[in-house]
Biopython code that builds the backbone (N, CA, C, O; Angstrom):
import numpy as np
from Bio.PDB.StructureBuilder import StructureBuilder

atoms = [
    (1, "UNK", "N", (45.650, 42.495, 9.022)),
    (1, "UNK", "CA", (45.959, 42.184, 10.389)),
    (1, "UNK", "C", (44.772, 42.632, 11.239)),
    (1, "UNK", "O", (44.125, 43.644, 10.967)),
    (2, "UNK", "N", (44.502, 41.808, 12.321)),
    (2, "UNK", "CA", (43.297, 42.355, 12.835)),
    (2, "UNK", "C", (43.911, 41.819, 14.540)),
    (2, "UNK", "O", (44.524, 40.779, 14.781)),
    (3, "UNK", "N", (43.585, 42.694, 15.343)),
    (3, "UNK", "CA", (44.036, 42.822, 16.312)),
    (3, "UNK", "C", (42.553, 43.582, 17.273)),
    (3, "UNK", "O", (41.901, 44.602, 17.052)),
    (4, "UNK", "N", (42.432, 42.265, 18.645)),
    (4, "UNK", "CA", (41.584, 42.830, 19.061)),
    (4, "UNK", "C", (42.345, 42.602, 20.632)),
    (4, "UNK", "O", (43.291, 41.919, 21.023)),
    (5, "UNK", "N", (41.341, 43.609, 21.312)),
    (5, "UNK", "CA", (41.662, 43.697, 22.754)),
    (5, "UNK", "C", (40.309, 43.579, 23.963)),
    (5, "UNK", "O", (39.229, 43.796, 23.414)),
    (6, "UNK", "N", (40.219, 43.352, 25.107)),
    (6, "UNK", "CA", (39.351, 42.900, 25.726)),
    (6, "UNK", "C", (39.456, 43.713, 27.176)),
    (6, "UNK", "O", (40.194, 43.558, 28.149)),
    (7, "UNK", "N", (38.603, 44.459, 26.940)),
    (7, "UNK", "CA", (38.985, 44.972, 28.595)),
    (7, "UNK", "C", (38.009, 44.522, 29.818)),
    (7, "UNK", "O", (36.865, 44.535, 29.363)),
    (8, "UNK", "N", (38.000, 44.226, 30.848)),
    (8, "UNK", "CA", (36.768, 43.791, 31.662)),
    (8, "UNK", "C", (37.202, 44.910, 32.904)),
    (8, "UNK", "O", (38.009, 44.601, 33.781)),
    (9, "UNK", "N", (36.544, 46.242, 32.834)),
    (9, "UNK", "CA", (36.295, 47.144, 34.340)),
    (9, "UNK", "C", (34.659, 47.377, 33.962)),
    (9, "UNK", "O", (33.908, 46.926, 33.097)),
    (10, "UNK", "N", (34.526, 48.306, 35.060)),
    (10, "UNK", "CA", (33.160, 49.303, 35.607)),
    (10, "UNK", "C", (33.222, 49.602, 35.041)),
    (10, "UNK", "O", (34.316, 49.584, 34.478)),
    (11, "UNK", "N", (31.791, 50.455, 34.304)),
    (11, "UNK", "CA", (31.748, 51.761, 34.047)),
    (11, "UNK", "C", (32.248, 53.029, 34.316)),
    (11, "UNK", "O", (32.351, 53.942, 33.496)),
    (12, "UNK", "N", (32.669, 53.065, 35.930)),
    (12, "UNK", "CA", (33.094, 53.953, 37.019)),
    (12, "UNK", "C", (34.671, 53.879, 36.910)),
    (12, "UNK", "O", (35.421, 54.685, 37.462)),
    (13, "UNK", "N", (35.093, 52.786, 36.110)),
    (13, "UNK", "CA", (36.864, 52.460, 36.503)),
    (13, "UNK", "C", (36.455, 53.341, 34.622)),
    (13, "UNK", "O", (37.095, 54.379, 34.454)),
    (14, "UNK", "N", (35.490, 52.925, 33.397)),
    (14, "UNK", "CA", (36.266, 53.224, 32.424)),
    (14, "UNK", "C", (36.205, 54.862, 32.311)),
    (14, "UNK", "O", (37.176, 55.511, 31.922)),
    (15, "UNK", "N", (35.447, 55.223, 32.543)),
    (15, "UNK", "CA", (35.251, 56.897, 33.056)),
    (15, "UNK", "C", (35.938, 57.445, 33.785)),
    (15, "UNK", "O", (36.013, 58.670, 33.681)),
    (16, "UNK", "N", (36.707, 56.754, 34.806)),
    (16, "UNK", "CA", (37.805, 57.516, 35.448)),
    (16, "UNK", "C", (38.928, 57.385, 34.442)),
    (16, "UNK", "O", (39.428, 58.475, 34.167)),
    (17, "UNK", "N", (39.459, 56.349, 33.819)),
    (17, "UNK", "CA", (40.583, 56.309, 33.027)),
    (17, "UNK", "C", (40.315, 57.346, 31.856)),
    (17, "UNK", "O", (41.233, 58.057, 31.448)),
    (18, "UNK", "N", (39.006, 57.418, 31.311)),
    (18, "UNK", "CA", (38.971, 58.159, 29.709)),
    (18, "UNK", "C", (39.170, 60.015, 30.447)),
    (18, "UNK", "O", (39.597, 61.001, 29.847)),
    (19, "UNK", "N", (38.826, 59.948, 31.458)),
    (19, "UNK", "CA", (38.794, 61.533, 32.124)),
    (19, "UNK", "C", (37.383, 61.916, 31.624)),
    (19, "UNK", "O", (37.283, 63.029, 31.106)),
    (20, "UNK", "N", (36.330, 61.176, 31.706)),
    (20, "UNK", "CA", (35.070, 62.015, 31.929)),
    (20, "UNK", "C", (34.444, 62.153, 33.266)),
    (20, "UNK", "O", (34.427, 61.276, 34.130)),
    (21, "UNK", "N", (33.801, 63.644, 33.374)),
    (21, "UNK", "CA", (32.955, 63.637, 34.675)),
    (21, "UNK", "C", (32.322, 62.563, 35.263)),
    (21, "UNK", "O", (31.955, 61.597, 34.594)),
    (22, "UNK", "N", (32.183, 62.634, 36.288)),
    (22, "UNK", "CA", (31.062, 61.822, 37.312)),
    (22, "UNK", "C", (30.079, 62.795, 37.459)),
    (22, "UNK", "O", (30.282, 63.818, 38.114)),
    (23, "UNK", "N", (28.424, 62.411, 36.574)),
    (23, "UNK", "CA", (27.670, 63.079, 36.684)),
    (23, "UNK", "C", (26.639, 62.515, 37.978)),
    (23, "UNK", "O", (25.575, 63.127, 38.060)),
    (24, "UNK", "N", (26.773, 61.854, 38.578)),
    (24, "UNK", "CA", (25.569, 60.975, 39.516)),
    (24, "UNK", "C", (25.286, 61.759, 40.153)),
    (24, "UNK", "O", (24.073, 61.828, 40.352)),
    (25, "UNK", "N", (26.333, 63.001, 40.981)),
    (25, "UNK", "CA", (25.574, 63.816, 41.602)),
    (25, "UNK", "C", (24.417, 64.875, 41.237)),
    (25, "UNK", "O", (23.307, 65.108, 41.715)),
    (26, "UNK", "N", (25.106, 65.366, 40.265)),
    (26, "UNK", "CA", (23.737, 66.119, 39.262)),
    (26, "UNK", "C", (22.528, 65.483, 38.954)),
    (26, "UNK", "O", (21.377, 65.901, 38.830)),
    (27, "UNK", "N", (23.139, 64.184, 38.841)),
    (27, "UNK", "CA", (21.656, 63.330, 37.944)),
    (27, "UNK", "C", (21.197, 63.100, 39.078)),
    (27, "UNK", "O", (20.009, 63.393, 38.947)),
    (28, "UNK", "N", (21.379, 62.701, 40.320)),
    (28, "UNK", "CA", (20.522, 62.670, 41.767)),
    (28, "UNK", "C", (19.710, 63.845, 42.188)),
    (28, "UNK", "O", (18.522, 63.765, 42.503)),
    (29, "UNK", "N", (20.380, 64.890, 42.177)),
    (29, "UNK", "CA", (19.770, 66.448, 42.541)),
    (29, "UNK", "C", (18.785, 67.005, 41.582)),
    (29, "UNK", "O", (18.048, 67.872, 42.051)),
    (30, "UNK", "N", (18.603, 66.656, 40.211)),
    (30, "UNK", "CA", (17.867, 66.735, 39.349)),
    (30, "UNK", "C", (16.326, 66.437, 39.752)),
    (30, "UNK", "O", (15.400, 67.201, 40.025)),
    (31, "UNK", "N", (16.453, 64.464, 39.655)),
    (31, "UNK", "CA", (15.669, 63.926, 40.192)),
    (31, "UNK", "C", (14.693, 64.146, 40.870)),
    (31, "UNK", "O", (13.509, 64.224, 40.543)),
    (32, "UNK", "N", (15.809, 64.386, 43.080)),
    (32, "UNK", "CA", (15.240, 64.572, 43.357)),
    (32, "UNK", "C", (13.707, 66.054, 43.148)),
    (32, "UNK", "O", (12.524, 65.998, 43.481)),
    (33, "UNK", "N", (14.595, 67.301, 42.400)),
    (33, "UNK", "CA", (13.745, 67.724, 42.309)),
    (33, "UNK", "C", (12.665, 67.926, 41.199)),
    (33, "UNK", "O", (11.812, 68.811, 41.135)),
    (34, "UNK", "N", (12.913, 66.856, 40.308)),
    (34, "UNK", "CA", (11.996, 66.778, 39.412)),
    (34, "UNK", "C", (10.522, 66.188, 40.416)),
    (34, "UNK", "O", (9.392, 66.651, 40.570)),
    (35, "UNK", "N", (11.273, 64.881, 40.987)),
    (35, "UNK", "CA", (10.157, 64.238, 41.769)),
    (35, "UNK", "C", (9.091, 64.909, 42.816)),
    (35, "UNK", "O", (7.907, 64.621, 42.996)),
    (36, "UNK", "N", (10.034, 66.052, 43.542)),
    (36, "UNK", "CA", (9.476, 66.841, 44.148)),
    (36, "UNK", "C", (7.642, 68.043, 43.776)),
    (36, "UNK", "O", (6.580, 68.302, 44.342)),
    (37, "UNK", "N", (8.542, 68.442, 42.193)),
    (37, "UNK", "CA", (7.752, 69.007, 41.496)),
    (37, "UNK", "C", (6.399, 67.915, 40.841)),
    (37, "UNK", "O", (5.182, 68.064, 40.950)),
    (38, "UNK", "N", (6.917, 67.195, 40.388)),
    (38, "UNK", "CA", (5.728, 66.116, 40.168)),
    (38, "UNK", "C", (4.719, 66.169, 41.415)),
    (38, "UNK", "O", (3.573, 66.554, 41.184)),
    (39, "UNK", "N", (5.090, 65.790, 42.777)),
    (39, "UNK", "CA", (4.657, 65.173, 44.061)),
    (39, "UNK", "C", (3.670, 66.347, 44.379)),
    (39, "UNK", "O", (2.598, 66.268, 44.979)),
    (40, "UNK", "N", (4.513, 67.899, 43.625)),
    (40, "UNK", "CA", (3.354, 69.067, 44.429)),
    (40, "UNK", "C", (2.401, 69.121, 43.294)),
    (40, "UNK", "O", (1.336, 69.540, 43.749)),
    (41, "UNK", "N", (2.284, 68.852, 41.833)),
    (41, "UNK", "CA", (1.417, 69.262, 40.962)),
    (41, "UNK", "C", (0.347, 68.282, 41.001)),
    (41, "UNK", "O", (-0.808, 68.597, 40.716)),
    (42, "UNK", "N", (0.845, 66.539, 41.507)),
    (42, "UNK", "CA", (-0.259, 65.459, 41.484)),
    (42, "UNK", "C", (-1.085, 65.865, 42.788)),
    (42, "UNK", "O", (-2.315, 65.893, 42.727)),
    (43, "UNK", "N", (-0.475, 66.149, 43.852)),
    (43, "UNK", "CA", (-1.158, 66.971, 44.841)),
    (43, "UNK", "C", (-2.592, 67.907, 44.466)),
    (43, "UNK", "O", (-3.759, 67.721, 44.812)),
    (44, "UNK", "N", (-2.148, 68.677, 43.852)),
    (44, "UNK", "CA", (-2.750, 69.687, 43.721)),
    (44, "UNK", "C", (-3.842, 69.688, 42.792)),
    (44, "UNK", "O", (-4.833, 70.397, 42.969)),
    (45, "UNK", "N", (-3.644, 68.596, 41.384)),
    (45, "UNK", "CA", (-4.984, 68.368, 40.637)),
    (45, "UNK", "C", (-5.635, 67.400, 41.308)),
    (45, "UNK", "O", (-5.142, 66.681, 42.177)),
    (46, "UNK", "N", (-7.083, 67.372, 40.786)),
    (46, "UNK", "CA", (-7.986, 66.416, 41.354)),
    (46, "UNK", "C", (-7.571, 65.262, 39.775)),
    (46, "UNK", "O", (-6.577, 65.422, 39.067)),
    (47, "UNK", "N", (-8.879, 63.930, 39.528)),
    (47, "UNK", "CA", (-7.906, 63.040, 38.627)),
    (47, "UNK", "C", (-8.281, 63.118, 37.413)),
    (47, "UNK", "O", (-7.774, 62.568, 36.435)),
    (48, "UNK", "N", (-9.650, 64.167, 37.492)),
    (48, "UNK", "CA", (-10.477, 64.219, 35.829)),
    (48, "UNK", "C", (-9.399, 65.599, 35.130)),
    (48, "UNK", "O", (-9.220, 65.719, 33.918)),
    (49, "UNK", "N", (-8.759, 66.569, 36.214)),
    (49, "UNK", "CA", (-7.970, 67.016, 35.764)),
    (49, "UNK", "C", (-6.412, 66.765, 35.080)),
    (49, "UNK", "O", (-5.910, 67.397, 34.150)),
    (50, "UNK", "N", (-5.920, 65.820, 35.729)),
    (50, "UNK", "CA", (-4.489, 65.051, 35.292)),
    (50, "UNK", "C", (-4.748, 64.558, 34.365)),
    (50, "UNK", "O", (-3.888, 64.303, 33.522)),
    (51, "UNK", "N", (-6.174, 64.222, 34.194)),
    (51, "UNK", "CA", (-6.396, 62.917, 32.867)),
    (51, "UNK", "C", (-6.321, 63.705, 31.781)),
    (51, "UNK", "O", (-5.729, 63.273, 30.792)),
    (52, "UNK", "N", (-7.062, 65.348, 31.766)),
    (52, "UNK", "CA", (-7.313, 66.399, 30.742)),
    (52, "UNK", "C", (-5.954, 66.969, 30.381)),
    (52, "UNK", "O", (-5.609, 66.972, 29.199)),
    (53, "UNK", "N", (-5.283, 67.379, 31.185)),
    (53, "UNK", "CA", (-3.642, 67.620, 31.213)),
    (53, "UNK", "C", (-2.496, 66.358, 30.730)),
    (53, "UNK", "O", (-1.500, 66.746, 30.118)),
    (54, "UNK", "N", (-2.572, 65.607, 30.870)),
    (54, "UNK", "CA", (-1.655, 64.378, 29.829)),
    (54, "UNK", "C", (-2.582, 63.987, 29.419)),
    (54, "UNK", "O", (-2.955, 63.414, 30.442)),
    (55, "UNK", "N", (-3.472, 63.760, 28.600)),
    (55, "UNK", "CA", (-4.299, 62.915, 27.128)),
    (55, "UNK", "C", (-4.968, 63.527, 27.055)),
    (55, "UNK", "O", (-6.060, 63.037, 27.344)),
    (56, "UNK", "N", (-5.018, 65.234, 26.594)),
    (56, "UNK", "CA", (-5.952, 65.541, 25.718)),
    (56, "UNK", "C", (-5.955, 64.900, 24.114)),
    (56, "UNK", "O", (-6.859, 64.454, 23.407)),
    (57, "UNK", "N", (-4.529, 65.079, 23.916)),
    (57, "UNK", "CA", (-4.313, 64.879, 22.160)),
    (57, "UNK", "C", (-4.892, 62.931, 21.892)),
    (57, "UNK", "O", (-5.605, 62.473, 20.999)),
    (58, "UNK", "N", (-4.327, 62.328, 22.881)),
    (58, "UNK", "CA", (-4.676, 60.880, 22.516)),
    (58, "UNK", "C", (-6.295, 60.722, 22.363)),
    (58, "UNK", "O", (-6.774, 60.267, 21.324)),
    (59, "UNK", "N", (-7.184, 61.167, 23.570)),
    (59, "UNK", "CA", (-8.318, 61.065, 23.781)),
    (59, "UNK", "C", (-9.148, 61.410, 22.475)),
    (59, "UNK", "O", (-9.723, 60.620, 21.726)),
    (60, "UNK", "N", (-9.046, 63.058, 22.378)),
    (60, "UNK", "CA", (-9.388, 63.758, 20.721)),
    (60, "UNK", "C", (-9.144, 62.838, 19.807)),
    (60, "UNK", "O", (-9.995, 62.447, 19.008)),
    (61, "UNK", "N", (-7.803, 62.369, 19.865)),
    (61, "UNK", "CA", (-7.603, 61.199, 18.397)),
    (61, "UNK", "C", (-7.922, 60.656, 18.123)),
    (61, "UNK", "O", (-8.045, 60.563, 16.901)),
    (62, "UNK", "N", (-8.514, 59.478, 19.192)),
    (62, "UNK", "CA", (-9.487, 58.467, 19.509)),
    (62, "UNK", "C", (-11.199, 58.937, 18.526)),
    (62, "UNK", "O", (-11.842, 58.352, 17.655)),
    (63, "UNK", "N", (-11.369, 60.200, 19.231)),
    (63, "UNK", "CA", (-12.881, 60.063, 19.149)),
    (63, "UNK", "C", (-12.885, 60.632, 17.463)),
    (63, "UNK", "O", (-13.820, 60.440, 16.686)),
    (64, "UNK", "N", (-11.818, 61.246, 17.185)),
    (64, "UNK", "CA", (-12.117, 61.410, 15.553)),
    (64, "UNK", "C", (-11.658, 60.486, 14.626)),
    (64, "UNK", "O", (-11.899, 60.650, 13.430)),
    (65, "UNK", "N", (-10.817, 59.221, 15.163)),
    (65, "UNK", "CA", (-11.096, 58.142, 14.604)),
    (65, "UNK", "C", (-12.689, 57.120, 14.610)),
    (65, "UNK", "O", (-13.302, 56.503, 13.739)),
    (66, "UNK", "N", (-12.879, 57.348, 15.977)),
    (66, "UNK", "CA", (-14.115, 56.392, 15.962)),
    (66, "UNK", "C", (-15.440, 57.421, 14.798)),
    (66, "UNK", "O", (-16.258, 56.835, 14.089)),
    (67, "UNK", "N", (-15.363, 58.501, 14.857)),
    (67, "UNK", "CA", (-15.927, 58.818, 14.167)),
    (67, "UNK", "C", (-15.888, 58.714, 12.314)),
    (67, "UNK", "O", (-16.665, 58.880, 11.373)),
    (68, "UNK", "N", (-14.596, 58.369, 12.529)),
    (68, "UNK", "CA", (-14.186, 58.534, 10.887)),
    (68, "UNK", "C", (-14.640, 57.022, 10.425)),
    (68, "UNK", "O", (-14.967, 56.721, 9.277)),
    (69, "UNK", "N", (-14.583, 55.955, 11.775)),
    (69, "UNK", "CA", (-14.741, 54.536, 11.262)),
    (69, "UNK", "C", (-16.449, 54.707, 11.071)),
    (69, "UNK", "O", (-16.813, 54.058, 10.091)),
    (70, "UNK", "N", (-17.352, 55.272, 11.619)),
    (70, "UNK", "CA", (-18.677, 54.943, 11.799)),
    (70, "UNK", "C", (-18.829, 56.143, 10.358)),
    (70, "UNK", "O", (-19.819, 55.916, 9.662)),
    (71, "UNK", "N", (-18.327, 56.824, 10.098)),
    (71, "UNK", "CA", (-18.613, 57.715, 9.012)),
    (71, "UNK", "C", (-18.709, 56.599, 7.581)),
    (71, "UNK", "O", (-19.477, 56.587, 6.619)),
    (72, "UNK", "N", (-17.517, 55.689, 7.982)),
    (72, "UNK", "CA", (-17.073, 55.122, 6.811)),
    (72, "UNK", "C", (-17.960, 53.796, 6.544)),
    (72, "UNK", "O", (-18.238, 53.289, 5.458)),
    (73, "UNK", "N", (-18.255, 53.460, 7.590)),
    (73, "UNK", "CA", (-18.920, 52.592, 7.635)),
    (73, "UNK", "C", (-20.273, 52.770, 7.428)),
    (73, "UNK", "O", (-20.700, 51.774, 6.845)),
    (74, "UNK", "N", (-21.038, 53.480, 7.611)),
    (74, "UNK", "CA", (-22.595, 53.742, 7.522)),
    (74, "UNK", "C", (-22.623, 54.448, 5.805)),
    (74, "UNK", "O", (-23.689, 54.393, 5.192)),
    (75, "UNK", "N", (-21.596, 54.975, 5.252)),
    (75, "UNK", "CA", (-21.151, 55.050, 3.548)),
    (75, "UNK", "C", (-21.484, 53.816, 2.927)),
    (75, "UNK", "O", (-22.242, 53.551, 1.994)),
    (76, "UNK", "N", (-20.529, 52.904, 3.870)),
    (76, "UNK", "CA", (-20.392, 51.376, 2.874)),
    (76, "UNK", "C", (-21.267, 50.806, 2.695)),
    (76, "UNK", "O", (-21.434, 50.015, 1.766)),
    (77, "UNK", "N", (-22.284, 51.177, 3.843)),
    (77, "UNK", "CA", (-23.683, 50.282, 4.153)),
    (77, "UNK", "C", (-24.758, 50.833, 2.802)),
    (77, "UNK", "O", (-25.514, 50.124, 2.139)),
    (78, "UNK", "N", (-24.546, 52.182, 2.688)),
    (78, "UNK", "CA", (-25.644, 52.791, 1.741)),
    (78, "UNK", "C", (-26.757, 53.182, 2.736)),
    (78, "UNK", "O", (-27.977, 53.025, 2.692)),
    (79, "UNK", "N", (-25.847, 53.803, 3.750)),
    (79, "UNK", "CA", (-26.950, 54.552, 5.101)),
    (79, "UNK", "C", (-26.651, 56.097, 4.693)),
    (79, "UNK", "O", (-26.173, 56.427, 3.608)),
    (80, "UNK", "N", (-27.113, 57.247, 6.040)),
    (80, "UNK", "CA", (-27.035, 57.968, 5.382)),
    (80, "UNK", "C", (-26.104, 58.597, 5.044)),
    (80, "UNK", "O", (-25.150, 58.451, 5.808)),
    (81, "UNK", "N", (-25.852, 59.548, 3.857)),
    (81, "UNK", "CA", (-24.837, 60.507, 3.702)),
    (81, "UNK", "C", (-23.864, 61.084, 4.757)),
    (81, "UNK", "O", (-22.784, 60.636, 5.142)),
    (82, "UNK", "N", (-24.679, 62.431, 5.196)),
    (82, "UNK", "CA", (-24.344, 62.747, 6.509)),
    (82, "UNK", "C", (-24.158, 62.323, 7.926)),
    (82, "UNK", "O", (-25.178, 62.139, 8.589)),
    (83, "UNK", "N", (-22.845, 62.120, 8.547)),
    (83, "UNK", "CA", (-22.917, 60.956, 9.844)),
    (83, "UNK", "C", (-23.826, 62.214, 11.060)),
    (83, "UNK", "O", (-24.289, 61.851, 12.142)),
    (84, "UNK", "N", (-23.899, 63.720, 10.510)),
    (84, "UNK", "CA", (-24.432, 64.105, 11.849)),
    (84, "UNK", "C", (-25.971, 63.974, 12.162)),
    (84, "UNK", "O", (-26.548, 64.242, 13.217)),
    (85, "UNK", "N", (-26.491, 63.493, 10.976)),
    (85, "UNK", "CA", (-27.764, 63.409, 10.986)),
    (85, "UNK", "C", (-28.039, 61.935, 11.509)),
    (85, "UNK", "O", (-29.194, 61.530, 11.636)),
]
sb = StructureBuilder()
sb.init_structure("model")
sb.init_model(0)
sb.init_chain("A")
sb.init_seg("    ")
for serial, (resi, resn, name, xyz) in enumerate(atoms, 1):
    if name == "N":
        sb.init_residue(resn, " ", resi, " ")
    sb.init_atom(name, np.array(xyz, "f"), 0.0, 1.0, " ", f" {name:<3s}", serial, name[0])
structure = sb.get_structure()
């Protein structure tokens, strides 16, 4: 037997019926002061600094890949050994 049912409310109507909180106010007050805190720290760095502070790890990754490709590559060629030379 298979038995199905169809309900069509809100989100806001099915959360009041199941008895869960209404978090919107928290999640607003959060926000705002997440945004706040963002607004004083972008303030406050200049942009070579923000750039050093979110992408150090990507940037580094980058350049020891490009290095690993030119390492690998000047191998394949029968150039030299050492890429620092």
């Amino acid at each position: 037997m298979k038995v199905s049912i169809d309900i069509d409310c809100t989100p806001d109507e099915a959360r009041t019926f199941l008895g869960l909180p209404d978090v919107k106010p928290m999640q607003d007050a959060l926000m705002l002061q997440l945004q706040k805190r963002l607004e004083a720290n972008i303030q406050a760095m200049d942009p070579e600094t923000m750039l050093k502070t979110w992408l150090p790890a990507s940037i580094q990754g980058f350049e020891q890949f490009q290095k690993l490709i030119w390492s690998q590559m000047t191998t394949a060629m029968g150039g030299n050994k050492d890429p620092k030379k």
